[in-house]
C-alpha positions in Angstrom: 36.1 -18.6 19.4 36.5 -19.0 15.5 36.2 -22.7 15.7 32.9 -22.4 17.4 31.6 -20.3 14.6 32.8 -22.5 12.0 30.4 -25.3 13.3 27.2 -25.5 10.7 24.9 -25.4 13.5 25.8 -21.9 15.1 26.2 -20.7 11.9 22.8 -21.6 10.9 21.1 -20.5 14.4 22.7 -16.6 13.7 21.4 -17.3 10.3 18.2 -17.7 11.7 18.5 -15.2 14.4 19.5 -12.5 11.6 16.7 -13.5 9.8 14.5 -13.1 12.4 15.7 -9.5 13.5 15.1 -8.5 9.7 11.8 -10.0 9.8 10.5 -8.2 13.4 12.3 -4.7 11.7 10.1 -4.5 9.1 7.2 -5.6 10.7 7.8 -2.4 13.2 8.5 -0.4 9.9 4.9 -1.6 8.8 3.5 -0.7 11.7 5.4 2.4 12.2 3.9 3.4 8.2 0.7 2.1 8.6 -1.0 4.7 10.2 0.4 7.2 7.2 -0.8 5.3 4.4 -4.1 4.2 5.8 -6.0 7.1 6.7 -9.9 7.6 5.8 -9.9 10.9 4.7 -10.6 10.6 1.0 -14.3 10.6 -0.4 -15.9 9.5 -3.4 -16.6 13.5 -4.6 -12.8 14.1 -4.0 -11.7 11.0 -5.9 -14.3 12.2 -8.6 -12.5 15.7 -8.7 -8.7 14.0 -8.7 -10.2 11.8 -11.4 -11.4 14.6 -13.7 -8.5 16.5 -13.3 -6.9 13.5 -14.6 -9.0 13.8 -17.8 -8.1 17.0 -18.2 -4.9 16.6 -17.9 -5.4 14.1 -20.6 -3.7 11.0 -18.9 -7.2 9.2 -18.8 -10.0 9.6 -21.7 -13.3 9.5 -21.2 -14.3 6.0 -21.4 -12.4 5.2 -18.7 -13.3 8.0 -16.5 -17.3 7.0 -16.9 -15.8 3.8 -16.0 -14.5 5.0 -12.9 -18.0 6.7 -12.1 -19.3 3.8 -12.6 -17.4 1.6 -10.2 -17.3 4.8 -7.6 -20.8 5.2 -7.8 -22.0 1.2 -6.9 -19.9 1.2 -4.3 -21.0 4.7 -2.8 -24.6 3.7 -3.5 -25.7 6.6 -4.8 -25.5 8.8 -8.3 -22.2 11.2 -8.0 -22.5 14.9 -8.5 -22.2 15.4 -12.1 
């Protein structure tokens, strides 16, 4: 039994079947997260508010946050709620 796994070529075949299990396992994990991280429930008025509070806060200035108007507001098509 220990000779046959000595042989390079079944060692490289489980190599490649362990590297194929690792590969299919974290492509379930992805798919398994997916759904958690891709939701559609933020808007460009809460992003606003989360941004502003950021300001506030003082870990962004004011430059950047017109900034991020700015960007929010070409791709929302419309002028933002002041």
């Amino acid at each position: 039994m220990w000779d046959l796994l000595n042989q390079p070529a079944v060692r490289a075949s489980l190599a490649v079947l362990i590297m194929l299990t690792c590969i299919y396992l974290g492509w379930r994990a992805a798919l398994a997260l997916r759904p958690l991280t891709g939701k559609d429930d933020t808007n460009v008025d809460d992003l606003v508010r989360n941004f502003e509070e950021m300001r506030l806060e003082g870990d962004i200035d004011e430059t950047e946050l017109r900034s991020i108007r700015s960007v929010l507001e070409k791709t929302e098509g419309r002028r933002l709620s002041e």
